[in-house]
N, C-alpha and C positions, 0 to 999 in steps of 0.2 A: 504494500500500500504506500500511496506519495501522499506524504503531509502536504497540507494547502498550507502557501505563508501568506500573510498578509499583507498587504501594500502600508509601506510606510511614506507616511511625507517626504518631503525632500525637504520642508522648512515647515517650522512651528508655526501654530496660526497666528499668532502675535509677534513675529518677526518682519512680516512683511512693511512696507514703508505705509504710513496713516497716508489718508486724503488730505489732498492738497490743504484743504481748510481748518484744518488741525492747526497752524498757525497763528490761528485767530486765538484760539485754547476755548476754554466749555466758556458755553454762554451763561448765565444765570437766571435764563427761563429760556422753555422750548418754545414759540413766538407761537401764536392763534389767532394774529390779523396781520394787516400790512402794517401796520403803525407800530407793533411791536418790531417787525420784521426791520423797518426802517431806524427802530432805537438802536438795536445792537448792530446800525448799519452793512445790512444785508443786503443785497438788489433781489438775492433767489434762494430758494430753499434748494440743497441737495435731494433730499427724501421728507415725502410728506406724510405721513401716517394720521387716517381717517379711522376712527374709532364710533360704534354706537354709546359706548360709553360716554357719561360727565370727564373729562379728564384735570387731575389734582397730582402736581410734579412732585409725588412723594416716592418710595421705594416700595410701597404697597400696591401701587397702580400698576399693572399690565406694559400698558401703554410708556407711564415715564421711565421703566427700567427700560425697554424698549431703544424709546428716542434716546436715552440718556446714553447707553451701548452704544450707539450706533454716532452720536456723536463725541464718544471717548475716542474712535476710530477716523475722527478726521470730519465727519459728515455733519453738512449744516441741517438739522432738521425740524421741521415746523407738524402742527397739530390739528388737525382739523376734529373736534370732538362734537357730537350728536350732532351731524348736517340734516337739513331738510331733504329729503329723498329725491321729492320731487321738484324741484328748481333745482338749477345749477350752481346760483350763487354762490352759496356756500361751498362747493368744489370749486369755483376759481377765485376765493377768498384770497389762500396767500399764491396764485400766478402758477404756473407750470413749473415742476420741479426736474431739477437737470437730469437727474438719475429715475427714479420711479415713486408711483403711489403705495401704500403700503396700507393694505384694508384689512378690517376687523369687525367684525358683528359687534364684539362686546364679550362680557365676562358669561351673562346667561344668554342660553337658546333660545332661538326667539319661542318654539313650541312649550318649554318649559314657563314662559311669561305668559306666553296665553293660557295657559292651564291655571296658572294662578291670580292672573286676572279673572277670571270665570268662577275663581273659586269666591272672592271675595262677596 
């Protein structure tokens, strides 16, 4: 019998060089309109992550470990939390992001919410 080996890296996942915007270093809020975007003088968000959830930049939330990862890694990224579904608005709140959108239902399914909406 021939042992299967495993594929090894060639390099650690945290050796490779951060995004370019790592330079700037962590912002002190993940922005959620343009006027914030405009405070920590941004023109564009890297990665925008849209959440059904309320989002609260604490280490408890889904979402701020998320954003906050992904900008220890270089990446400018902004928040779009519970949009209106049905208008656009709200998805071009903060502009087109250079890299991608980043979607999430939220913490519960939505069949589980309606079950307990129902129940009330």
């Amino acid at each position: 019998m021939s042992s299967i080996s495993l594929i090894q890296p060639d390099r650690d996942l945290f050796s490779w060089p951060q995004y370019w915007a790592a330079c700037f270093g962590p912002a002190p809020f993940l922005p959620m309109s343009r006027e914030e975007m405009d405070q920590l003088g941004w023109d564009s968000c890297d990665i925008i992550l849209v959440t059904g959830d309320a989002y609260v930049d604490h280490p408890s939330f889904g979402m701020a470990i998320c954003g906050r990862m992904l900008e220890a890694q270089g990446f400018r990224v902004g928040i779009i939390a519970q949009p209106d579904w049905s208008s656009k608005d709200d998805f071009m709140r903060l502009g087109k992001p250079n890299l991608f959108f980043g979607v999430t239902a939220g913490n519960m399914d939505s069949v589980v919410q309606a079950s307990l909406q129902r129940w009330r």
